[in-house]
N, C-alpha and C positions, 0 to 999 in steps of 0.2 A: 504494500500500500504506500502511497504516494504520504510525504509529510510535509507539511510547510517550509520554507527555510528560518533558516536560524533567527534575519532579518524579524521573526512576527513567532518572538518569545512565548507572547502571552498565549499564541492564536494553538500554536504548538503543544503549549503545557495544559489547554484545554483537553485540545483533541486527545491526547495522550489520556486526558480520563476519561473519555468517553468512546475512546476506539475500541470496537468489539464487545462494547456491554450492550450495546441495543441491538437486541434480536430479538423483534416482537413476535408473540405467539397471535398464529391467525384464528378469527372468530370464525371460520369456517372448517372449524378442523373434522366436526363431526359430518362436514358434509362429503369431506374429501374421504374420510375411510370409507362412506357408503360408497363413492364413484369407484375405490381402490376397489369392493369386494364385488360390486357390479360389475368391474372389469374382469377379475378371477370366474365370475360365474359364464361369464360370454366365453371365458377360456375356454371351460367346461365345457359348454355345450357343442361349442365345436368340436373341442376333443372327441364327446360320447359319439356324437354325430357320425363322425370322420373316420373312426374307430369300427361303426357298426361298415358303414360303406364299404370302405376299405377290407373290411375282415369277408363281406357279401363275394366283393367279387373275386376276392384271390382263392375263396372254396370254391367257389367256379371255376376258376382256371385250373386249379389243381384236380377236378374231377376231370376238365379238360386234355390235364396233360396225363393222364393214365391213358386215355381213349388214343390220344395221338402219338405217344414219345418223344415229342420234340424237347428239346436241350434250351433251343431257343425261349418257349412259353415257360418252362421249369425256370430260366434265369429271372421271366418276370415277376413269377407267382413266386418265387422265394422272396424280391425286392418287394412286391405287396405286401407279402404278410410282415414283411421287415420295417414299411413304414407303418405298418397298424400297429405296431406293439410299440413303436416309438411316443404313441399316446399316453403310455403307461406313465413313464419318465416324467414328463411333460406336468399329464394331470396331479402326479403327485407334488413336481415343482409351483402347480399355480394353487393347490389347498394350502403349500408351506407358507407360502408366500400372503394368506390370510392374516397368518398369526401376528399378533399386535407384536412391538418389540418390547424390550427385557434388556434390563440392565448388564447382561452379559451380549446380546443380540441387537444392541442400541438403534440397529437403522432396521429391525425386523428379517424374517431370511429371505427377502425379493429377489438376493442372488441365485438363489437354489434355481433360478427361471436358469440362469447363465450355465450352470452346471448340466440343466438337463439337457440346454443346445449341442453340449461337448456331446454328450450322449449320444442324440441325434446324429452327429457328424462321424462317431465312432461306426452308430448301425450303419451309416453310406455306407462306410467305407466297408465292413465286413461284409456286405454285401456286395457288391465291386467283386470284391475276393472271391467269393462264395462261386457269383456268376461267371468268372473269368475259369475259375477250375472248371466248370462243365461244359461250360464251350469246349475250352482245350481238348477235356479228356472224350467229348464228342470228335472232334477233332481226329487224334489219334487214333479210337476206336468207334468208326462210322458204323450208325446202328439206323433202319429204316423210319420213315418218317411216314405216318398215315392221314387218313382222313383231315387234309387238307383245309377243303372249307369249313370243317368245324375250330381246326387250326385259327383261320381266318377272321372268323366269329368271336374268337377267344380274345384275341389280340382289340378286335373295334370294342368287347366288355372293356376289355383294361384299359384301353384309352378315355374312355367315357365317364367309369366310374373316378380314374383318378383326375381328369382335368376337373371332373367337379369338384372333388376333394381341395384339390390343388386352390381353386380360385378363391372359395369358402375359405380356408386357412388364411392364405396370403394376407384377402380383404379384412380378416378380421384383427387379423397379428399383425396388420401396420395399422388400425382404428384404433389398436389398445396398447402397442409402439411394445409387440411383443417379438422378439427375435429371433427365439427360440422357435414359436409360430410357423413367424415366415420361413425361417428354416427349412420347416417341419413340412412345409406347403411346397417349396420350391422344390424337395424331394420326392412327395405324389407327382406334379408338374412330370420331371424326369421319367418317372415310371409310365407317365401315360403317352411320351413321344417313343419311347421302349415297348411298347404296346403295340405301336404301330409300325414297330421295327420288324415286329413278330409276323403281321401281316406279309411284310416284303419279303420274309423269310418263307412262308407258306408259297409267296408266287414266284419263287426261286427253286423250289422243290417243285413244285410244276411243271413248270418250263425247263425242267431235266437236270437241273444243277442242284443235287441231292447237300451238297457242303454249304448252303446261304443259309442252311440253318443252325450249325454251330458259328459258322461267320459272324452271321446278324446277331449273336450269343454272344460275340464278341465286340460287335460294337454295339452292343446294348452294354457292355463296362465300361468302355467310353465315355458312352452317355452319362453312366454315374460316377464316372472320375469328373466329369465335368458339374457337374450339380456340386459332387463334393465341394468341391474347390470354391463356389458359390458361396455353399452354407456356411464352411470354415469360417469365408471372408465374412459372413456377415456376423456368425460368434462370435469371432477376437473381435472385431469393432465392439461389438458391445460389451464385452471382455472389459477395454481397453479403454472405457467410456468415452468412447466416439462420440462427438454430437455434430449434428448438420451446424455449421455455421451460419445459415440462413438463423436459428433457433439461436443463437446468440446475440445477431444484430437484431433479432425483435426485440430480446432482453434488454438488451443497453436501449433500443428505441424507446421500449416501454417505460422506462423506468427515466429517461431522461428529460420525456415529456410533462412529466409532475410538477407542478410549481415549486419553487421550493430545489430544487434538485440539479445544482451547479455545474453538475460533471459525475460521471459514473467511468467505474475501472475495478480491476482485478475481479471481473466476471467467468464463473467455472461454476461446468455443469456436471453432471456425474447420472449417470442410471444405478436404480433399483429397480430390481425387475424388471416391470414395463413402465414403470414411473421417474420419472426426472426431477433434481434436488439441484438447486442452483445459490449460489453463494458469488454475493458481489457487495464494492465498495462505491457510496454514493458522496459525493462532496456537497455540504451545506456551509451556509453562512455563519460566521464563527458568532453570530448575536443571537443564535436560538438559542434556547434555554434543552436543557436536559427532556423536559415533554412534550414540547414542539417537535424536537428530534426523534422522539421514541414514535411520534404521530406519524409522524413523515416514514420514517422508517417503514410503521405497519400499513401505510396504505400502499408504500413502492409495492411489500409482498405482497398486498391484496390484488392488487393492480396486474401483476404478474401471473399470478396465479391464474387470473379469469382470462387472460390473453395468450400465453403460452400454452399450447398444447401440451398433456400430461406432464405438466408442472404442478409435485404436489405439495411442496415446500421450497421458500425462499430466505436465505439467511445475508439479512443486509448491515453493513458495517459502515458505520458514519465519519465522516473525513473532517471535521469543518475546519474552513478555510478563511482567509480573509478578503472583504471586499476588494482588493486589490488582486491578488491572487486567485479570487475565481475569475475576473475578467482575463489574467494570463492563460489559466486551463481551456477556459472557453475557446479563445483563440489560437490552443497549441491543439485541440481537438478539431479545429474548422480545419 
């Protein structure tokens, strides 16, 4: 944080008592844990939803691939039932994530959402694996491939039921700024263009080229090295508490807009779960008093809070400055 110069003693040995004790508590705090556990519940439902789908058509497929053999619908039906049990992870990360915090837990376990993404990104990838060995071992040990158009059928199930899946997720894990989610969504997505891998693979055994079906087995791994890679990137960002920059120049907008509010700086944002916690310094006039400052303070966070997207706490720290000195800030930020 930024201090006055030496020049504005007094302005200094103010601000010095009063930096960092004003962080006022919001009068909407009771309304923000209902948004927090209405967001946990939308999780839910997607999950249950997405779960039942998901679990629907990969027993299809799999009834499928007994009638036919292919290696190819086996790699997908292993990756469906692999994103349906990624629900399990998830759902448990979005109940943990209800629980109020605790003085050992002081920000509550929101991260447990972060832990279950690694998970997520764990199943890709053992899946990847999974399907890359039966290709292969199709591959080496070419075994016949039957009833084609039901083959075919199989493949338009799996694309269908996961791009629904898929969009459902996506739309809902970026409404509730859930990562894991999106993740979780972007990996059905993959399995439904693998789906339709399986197709090409049924019209390649057709058309007399009996090997496009551990082939297409193989670049259906592909397809999940590349999702992989997706999901990764979007865990560690929120790992790593990524935030859109755009979400920070509204912060510093909003918060500089207030009367009262000279200059803002040393703004950081951080993710919990799916919710965001922002921590920033506001410069005021060194002639407030100690409750004019704690006012100003609490309506910067109210203010914030109703403008930023899943912002559900803001911890603001007071600068004051001298009249002199805030018209310098002013003009070293224009």
């Amino acid at each position: 944080m930024t201090t006055p110069p030496h020049g504005h003693g007094h302005a200094h040995e103010r601000g010095h008592r009063v930096r960092h004790l004003l962080t006022p508590h919001s009068h909407d705090s009771a309304d923000r844990i209902d948004d927090a556990l209405e967001t946990s519940r939308r999780g839910m439902r997607v999950l249950t939803r997405s779960f039942a789908a998901l679990g629907l058509t990969a027993a299809a497929q799999l009834a499928l691939v007994l009638v036919t053999g292919s290696v190819a619908l086996l790699g997908d039906t292993i990756h469906n039932f692999a994103d349906a049990l990624t629900a399990v992870p998830l759902g448990i990360a979005f109940l943990l994530g209800r629980r109020a915090a605790t003085r050992r837990y002081t920000y509550g376990l929101g991260r447990a959402e972060d832990l279950a993404g690694i998970v997520v990104v764990v199943v890709i990838a053992a899946s990847a694996a999974l399907a890359a060995y039966e290709a292969v071992d199709r591959l080496l040990h070419p075994r016949p491939v039957g009833h084609l158009v039901v083959l075919g059928l199989a493949g338009l199930i799996g694309f269908a039921g996961n791009e629904l899946v898929a969009r459902y997720r996506i739309t809902v894990g970026r409404q509730i700024g859930s990562a894991a989610l999106v993740a979780d969504g972007m990996h059905a997505r993959t399995d439904g263009f693998t789906s339709l891998a399986v197709v090409l693979g049924a019209v390649g055994v057709a058309l007399g080229f009996p090997a496009a079906d551990p082939i297409v087995g193989l670049a259906i791994t592909v397809a999940i090295l590349l999702v992989l890679r997706d999901a990764a990137r979007e865990v560690f960002h929120r790992l790593m508490d990524a935030v859109d920059p755009g979400t920070l120049d509204l912060t510093e907008e909003t918060a500089r807009s207030l009367p009262g509010v000279r200059g803002v700086g040393d703004v950081r944002m951080r993710w919990i779960g799916h919710t965001l916690r922002a921590e920033l310094a506001i410069r005021v006039d060194n002639t407030l008093t100690v409750e004019q400052a704690h006012r100003l303070a609490h309506e910067v966070e109210h203010r914030l809070i109703h403008t930023v997207a899943r912002l559900t706490s803001a911890t603001v720290h007071i600068e004051p400055t001298a009249g002199a000195e805030s018209a310098h800030h002013e003009a070293a930020a224009a």
